[in-house]
C-alpha positions as CSV (number, residue, x, y, z in Angstrom):
1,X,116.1,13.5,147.0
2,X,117.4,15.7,143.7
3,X,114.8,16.7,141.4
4,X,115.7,17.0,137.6
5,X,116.4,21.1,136.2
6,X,112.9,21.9,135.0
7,X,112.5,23.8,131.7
8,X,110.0,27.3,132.1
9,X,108.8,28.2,128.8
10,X,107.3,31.9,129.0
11,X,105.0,32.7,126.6
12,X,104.4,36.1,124.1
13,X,101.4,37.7,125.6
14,X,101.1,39.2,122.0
15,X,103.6,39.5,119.2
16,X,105.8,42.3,118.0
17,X,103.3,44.8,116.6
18,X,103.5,45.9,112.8
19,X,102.7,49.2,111.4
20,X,100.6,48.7,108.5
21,X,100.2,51.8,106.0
22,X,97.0,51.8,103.6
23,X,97.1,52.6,100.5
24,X,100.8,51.5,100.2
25,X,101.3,54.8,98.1
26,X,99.8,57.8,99.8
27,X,99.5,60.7,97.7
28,X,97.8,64.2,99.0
29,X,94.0,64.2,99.3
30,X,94.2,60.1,100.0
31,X,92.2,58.7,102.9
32,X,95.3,57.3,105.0
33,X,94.6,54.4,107.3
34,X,98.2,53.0,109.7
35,X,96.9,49.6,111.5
36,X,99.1,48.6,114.2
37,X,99.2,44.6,113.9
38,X,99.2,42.0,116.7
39,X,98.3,39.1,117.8
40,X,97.5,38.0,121.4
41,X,98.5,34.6,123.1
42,X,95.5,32.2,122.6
43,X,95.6,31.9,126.4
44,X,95.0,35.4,126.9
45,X,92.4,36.4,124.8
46,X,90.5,38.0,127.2
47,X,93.4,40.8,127.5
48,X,92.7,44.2,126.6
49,X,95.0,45.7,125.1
50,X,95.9,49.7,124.1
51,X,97.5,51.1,120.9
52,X,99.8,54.4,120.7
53,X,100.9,55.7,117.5
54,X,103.3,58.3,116.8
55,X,104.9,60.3,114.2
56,X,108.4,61.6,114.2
57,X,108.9,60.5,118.3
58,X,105.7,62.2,119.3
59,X,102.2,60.9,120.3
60,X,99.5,61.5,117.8
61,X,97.0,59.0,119.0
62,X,96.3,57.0,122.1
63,X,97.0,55.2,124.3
64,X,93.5,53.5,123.4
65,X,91.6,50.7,122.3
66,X,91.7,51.7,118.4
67,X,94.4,49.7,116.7
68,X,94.4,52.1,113.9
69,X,95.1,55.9,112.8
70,X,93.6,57.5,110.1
71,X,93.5,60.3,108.0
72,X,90.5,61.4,106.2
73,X,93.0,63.8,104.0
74,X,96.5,63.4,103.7
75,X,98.7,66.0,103.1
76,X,102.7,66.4,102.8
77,X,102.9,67.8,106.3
78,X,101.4,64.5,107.6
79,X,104.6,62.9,106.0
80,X,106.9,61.7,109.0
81,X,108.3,58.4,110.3
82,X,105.7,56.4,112.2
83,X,105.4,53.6,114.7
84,X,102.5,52.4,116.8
85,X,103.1,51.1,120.5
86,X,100.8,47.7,122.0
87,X,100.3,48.1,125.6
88,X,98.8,45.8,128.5
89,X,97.6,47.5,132.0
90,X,100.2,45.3,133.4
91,X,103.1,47.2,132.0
92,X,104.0,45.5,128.9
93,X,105.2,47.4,125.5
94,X,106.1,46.2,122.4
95,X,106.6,48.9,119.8
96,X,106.6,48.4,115.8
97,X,109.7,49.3,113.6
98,X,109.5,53.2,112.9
99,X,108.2,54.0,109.2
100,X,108.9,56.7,107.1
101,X,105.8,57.7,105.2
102,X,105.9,59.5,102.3
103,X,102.7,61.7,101.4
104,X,103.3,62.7,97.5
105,X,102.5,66.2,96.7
106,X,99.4,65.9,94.3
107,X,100.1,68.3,92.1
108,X,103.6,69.2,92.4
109,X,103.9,72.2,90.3
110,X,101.0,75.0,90.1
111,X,101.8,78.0,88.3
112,X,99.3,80.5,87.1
113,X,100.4,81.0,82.9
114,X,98.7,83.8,80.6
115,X,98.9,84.1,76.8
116,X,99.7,86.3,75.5
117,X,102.2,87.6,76.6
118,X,102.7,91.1,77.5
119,X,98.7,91.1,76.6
120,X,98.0,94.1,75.2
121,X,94.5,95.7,75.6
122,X,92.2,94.4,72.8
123,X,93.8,90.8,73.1
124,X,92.1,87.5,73.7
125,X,93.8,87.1,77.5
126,X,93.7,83.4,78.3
127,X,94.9,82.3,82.1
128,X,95.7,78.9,82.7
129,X,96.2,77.2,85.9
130,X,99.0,74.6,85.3
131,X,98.6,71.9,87.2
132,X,100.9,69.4,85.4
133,X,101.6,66.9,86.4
134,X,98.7,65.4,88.6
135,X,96.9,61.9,88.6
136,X,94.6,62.0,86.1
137,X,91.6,60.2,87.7
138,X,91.3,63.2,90.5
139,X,88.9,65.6,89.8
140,X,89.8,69.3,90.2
141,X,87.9,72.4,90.9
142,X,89.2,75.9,89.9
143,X,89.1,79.1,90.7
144,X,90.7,82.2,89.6
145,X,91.3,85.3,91.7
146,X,92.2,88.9,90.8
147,X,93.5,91.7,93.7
148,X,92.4,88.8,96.1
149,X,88.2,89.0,94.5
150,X,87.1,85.9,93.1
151,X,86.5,86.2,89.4
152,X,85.9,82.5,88.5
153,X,84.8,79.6,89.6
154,X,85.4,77.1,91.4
155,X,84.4,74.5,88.4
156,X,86.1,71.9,85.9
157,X,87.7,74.2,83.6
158,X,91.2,75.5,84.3
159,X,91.4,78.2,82.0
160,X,90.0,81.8,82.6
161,X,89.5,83.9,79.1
162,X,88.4,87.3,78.6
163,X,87.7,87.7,74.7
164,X,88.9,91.8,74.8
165,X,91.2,92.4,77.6
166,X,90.6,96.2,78.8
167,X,93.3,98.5,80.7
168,X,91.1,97.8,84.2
169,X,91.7,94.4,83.8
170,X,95.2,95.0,85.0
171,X,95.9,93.4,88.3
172,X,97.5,90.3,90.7
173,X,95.6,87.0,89.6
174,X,96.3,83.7,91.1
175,X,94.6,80.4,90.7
176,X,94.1,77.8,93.3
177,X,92.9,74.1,93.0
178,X,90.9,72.5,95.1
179,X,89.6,68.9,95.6
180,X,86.3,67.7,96.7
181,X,88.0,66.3,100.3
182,X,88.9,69.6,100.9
183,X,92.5,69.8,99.9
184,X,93.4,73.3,98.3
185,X,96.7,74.8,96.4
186,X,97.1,77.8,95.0
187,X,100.0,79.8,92.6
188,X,102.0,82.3,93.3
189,X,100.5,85.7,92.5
190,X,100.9,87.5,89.0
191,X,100.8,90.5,88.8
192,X,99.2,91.3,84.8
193,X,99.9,94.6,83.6
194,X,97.7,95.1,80.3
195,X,99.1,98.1,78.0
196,X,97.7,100.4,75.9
197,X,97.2,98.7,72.4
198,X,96.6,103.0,71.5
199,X,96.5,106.3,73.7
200,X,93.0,107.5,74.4
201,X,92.8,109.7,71.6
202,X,92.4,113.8,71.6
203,X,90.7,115.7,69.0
204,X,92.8,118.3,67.7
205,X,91.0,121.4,65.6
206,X,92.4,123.3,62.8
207,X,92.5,126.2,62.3
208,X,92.0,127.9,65.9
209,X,90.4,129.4,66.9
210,X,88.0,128.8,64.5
211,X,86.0,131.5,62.3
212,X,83.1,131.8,60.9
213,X,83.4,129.6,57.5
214,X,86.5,128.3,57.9
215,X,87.3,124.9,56.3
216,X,88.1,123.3,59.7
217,X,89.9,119.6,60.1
218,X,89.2,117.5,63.2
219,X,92.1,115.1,63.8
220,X,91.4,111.8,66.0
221,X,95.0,112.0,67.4
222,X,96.7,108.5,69.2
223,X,99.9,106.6,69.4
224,X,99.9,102.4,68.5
225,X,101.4,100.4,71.1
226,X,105.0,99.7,69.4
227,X,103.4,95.9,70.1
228,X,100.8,96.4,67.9
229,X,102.0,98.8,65.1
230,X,100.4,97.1,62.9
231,X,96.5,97.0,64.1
232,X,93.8,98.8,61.7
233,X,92.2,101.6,63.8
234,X,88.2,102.7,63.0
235,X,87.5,106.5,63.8
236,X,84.7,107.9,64.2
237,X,83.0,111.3,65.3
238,X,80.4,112.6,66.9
239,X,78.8,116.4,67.6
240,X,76.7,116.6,70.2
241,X,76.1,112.5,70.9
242,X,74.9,112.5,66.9
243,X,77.4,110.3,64.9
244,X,78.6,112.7,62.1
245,X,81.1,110.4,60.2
246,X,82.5,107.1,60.6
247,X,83.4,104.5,61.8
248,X,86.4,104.7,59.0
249,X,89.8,104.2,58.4
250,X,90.5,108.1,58.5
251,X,91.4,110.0,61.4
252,X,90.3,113.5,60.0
253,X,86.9,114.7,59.4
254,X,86.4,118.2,57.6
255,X,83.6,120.4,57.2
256,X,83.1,124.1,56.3
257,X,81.4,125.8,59.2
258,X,79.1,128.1,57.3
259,X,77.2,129.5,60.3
260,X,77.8,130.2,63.9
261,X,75.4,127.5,65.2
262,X,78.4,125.0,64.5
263,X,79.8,126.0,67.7
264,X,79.0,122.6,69.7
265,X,80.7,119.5,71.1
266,X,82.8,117.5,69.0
267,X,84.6,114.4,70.4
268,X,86.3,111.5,68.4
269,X,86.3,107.8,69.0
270,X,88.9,105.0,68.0
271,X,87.9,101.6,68.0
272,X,89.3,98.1,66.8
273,X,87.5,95.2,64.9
274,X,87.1,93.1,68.1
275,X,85.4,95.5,70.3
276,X,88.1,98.0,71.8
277,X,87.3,101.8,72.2
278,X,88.0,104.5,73.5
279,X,86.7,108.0,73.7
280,X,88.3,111.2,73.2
281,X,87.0,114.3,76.0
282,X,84.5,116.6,74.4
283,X,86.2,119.7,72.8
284,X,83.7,122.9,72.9
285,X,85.2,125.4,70.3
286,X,83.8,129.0,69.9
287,X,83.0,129.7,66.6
288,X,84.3,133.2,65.6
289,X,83.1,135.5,62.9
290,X,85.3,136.3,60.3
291,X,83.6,139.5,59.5
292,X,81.0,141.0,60.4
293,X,77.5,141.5,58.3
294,X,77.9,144.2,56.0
295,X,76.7,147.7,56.5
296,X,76.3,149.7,52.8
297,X,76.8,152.9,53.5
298,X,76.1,155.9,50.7
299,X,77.6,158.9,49.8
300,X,76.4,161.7,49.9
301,X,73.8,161.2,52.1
302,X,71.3,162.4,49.5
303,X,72.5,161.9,45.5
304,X,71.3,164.6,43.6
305,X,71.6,163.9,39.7
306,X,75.1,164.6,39.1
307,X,76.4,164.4,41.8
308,X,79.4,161.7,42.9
309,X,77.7,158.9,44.1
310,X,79.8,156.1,46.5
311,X,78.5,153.2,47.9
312,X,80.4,152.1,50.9
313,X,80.2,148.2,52.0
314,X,81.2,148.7,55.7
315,X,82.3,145.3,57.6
316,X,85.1,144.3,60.5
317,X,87.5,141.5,60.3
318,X,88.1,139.0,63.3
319,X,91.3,140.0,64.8
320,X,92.9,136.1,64.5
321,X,92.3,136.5,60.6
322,X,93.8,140.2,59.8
323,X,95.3,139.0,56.9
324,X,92.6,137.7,54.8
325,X,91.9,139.4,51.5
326,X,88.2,140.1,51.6
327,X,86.2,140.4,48.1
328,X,83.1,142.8,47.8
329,X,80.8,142.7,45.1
330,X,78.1,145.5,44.8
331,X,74.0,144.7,43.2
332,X,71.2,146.9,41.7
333,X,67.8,145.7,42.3
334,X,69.5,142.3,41.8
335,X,72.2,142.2,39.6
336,X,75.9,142.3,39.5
337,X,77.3,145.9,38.8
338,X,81.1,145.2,40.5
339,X,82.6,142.8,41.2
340,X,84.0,140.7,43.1
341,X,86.8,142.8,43.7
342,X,89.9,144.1,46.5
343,X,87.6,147.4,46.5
344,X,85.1,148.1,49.4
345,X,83.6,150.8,47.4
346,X,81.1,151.0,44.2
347,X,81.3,154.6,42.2
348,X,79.6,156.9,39.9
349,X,81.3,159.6,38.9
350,X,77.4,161.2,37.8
351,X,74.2,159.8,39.0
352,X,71.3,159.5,36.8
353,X,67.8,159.9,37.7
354,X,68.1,156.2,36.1
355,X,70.3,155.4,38.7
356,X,67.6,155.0,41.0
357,X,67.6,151.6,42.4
358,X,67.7,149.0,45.1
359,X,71.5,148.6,46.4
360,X,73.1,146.2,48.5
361,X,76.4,144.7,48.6
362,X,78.1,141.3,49.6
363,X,81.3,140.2,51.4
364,X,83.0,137.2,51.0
365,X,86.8,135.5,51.6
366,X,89.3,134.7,48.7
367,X,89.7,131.5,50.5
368,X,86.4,130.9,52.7
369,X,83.4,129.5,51.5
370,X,81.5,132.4,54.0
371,X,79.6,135.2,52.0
372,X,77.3,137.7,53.6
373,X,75.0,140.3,52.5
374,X,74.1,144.0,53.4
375,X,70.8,144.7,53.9
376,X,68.7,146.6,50.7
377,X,68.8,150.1,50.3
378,X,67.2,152.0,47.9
379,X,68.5,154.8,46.7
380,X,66.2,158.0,45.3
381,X,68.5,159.8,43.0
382,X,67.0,163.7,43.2
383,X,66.4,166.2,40.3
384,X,68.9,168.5,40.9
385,X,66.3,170.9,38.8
386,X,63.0,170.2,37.0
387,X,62.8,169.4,33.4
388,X,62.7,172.7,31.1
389,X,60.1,174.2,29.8
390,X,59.9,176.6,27.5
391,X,57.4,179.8,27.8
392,X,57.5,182.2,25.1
393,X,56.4,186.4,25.4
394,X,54.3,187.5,23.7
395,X,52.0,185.2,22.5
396,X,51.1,185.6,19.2
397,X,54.2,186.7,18.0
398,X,53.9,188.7,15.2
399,X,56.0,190.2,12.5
400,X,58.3,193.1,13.5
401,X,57.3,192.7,17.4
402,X,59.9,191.5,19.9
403,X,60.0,187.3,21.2
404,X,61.1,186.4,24.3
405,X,61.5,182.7,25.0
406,X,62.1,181.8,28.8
407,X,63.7,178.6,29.7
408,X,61.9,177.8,33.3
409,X,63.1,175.0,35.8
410,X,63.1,174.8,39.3
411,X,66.2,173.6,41.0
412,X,66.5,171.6,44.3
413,X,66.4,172.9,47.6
414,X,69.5,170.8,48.0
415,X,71.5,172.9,45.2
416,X,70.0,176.5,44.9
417,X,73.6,177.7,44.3
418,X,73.8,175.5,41.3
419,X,75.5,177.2,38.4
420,X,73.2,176.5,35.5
421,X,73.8,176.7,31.4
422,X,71.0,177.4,28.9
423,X,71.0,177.2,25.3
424,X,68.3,177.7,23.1
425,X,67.7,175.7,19.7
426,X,65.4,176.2,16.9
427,X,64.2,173.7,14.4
428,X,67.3,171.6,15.7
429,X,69.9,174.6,15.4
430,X,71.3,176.5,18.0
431,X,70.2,179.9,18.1
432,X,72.0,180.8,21.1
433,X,75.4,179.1,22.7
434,X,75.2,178.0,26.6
435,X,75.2,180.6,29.1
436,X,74.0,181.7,32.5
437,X,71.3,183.3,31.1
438,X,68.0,181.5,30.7
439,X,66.3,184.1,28.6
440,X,66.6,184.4,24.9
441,X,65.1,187.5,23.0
442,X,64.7,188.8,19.6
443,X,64.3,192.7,19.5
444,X,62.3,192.6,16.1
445,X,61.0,189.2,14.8
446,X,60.7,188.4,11.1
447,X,58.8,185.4,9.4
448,X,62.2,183.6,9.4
449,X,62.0,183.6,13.5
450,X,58.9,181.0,13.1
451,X,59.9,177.2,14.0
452,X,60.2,174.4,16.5
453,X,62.0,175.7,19.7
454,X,63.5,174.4,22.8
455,X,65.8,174.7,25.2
456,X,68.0,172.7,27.2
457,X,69.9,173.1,30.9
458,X,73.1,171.7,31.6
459,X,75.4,171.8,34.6
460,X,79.3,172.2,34.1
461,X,79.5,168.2,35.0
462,X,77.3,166.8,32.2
463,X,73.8,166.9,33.4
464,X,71.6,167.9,30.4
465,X,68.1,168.2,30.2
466,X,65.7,169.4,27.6
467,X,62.4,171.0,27.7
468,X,59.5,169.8,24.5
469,X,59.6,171.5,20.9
470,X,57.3,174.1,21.3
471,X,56.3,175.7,17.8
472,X,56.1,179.3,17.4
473,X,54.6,180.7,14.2
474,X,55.9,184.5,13.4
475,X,52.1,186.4,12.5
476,X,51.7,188.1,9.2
477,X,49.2,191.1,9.3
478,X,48.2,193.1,5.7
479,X,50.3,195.8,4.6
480,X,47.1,198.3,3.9
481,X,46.9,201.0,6.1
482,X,44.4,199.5,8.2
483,X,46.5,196.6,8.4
484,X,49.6,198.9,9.7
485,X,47.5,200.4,12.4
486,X,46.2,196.9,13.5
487,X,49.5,195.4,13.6
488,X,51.3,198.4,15.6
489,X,47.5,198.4,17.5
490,X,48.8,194.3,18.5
491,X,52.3,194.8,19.0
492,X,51.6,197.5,21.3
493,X,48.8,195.8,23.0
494,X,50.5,192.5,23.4
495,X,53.4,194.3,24.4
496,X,52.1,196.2,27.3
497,X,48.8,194.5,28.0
498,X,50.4,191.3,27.1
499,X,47.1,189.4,26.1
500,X,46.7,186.3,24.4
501,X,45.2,186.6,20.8
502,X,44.2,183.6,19.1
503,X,45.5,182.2,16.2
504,X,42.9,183.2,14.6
505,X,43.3,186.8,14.5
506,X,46.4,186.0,12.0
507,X,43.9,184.6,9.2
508,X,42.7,188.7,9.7
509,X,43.5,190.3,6.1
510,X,42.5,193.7,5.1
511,X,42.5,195.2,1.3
512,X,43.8,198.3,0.7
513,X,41.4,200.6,-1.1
């Protein structure tokens, strides 16, 4: 007996899987889920069956129960081609269609810009982190890195400003940008080098060294960046921490120095309207004198009246100024008597008793503001001999007796070699010239011989002095021969005995029989 040829239909245990990719367009940072899709033979539901997936021929998940693969964060090294694998204990495979999954670069481009640019110190510096382009509904967090130390962030904003950008602020920045699943980018490095908008300035001092009343010019020296040429610069200075001038538009600040306490520490700063300065060292100058306080100095060392009389102003110029004319001016008990003038001596050719005074004399440069001042001196001028006076011998004179009138002074110890002149006046006449001697005698005196007398002394350079009018009356005695005897009787008794007789006696008048 034949039987008919049967017909065995075999049956899929599960169909050809499919590799399902979710979202259909993955782009970096997305939550990535692959699904490997089967279905099992209604007859063999009870089947377990086990999923493999793999990426670019190797195994990345599985064999297991899971029938998907995901990926809490994609990035574009998880991009690859992809297939999944459905497996029964029993031996059978089927494998899905390889894939090629694309995971797009989120931000494709990330590049750390600054503006301006070069930045010069004293700019507004503004870094951006250019993240362009990037889908605009994923929020980005920032941060901003200089020589590798956080400086900013992270946060929202992708811009990093600094309103006045300082030499230190020189250095490699980057930028990086991160999202809140983790995913991170960052720039290439930059390397910012911020110039000098203007050198750190130095003070410069002129004259120097400096002396003593000088009219001395500090100079805030610097150099503009050729970037900035055209930026207004604020000076100011400072001695010793106090602010003396400024802030201005001037680099020079002048001053007279007009005493030696000025010698402190000066230093200069430059600044610009939006904040930038910059400090010049301290300068330290010794302030020099340019001469020294005067010394007056007379000569001789005692002034007789008559003599030559020289005031010396005595003073020492600083060896850096030897060519400065120096003017001296001379006062008496106060006032001007010479000067200013080239000459360092005061003269007079013959001192005066009247010439007695307080002295002192004063120093000062043609082009200097500086003036100094001796110390006071005063200055005795000495008698070189006493006043006159005038002694007459006898006293009473009377008629036909001899006068002698003696012209007494006393002359200084200083000058007891002094040559002397006397002369002799009477009633305003001279009765005898000048000479050496200080006697004048009449051998027999007559009424005519009666008047005002005085002398005077003189020295051969000018000094005169004369003594008071002293009146000498000539006595009459009677002619009667008792009158004769009485007046030889006086003249011989006021010769030899030389006694003083009154006035009186010359009222005496005898009659002759």
């Amino acid at each position: 007996m034949y039987l008919d040829d049967a017909v065995i239909s075999v049956k899929e245990l599960f169909s050809t899987p499919e590799l399902v990719v979710t979202p259909h367009l993955i782009e970096e940072g997305d939550y990535m889920t692959l699904s490997c899709d089967t279905s099992l033979s209604r007859y063999r539901r009870h089947l377990e069956l086990q999923f493999t997936f793999y990426r670019d021929g190797r195994r990345i998940q599985g064999p297991g129960f899971f029938d998907t693969y995901e990926l809490g964060v994609a990035r574009p090294s998880d991009s690859g081609t992809y297939m999944c694998e459905v497996s029964l204990k029993i031996g059978v495979r089927k494998a899905s269609q390889a894939k090629y999954i694309q995971i797009e670069e989120l931000i494709s481009t990330l590049e750390l810009k600054v503006t301006p640019y070069p930045v010069v110190e004293g700019d507004y510096m503004t870094l951006s982190c250019d993240t362009s382009p990037y889908r605009r509904d994923t929020e980005l967090q920032f941060t901003f890195y200089r020589n590798e130390g956080r400086i900013k962030g992270p946060g929202l904003s992708e811009k990093y400003e600094r309103e006045v950008a300082h030499l230190s602020d020189s250095g490699t920045y980057m930028c990086e940008v991160s999202l809140i699943n983790g995913v991170r980018k960052s720039s290439q490095e930059n390397y910012i080098q911020i110039q000098e908008r203007f050198s750190t300035p130095k003070m410069v001092v002129t004259p120097y060294p400096v002396v003593d009343g000088d009219l001395v010019t500090l100079t805030c020296d610097t150099s503009l960046s050729p970037i900035r040429e055209s930026i207004d610069l604020q000076y100011t200075f400072y001695r010793d921490g106090r602010k003396v001038k400024g802030p201005s538009s001037s680099k020079k600040y002048q001053f007279f120095l007009n005493h030696l306490g000025d010698s402190e520490n000066y230093k200069c700063e430059v600044s610009t309207r939006n904040g930038l300065k910059k400090i010049s060292q301290e300068e330290y100058f010794q302030i020099q004198e340019l001469f020294s306080t005067p010394i007056m100095r007379v000569t001789p060392h005692s002034v007789l009246e008559g003599d030559r009389m020289i005031l010396t102003c005595d003073t020492s110029l600083s060896q850096s100024r030897s060519t400065t004319e120096l003017q001296y001016t001379f006062y008496k008990d106060g006032k001007k008597v010479q000067g200013p003038s080239s000459s360092k001596q005061y003269e007079l050719q013959l001192a005066h008793l009247n010439d007695s005074a307080t002295y002192n004399c004063e120093v000062s440069a043609r082009d200097n503001t500086k003036k100094k001042l001796s110390q006071k001196e005063y200055i005795q001028i000495q008698e070189i001999f006493s006043t006159p006076q005038i002694q007459v011998d006898p006293y009473p004179v009377v008629e036909g007796g001899p006068m002698t009138l003696t012209c007494d002074t006393s002359l200084s110890s200083y000058r007891r070699t002094k040559d002397l002149q006397y002369t002799f006046c009477r009633d305003g006449r001279k009765v005898q010239e000048p000479g050496s001697s200080r006697e004048y005698k009449v051998q027999s005196t007559d009424l005519e011989d009666s008047g005002n007398y005085k002398c005077e002394i003189s020295t051969t350079n000018g000094i005169k002095k004369q003594s008071q009018e002293k009146h000498i009356p000539v006595q009459v005695l009677s002619p009667s021969p008792v009158g004769v005897v009485n007046r030889v009787y006086w003249i011989l008794y006021a010769q030899f005995c030389k006694l003083s007789i009154s006035p009186m006696l010359g009222t005496i008048s005898l009659r002759s029989p």
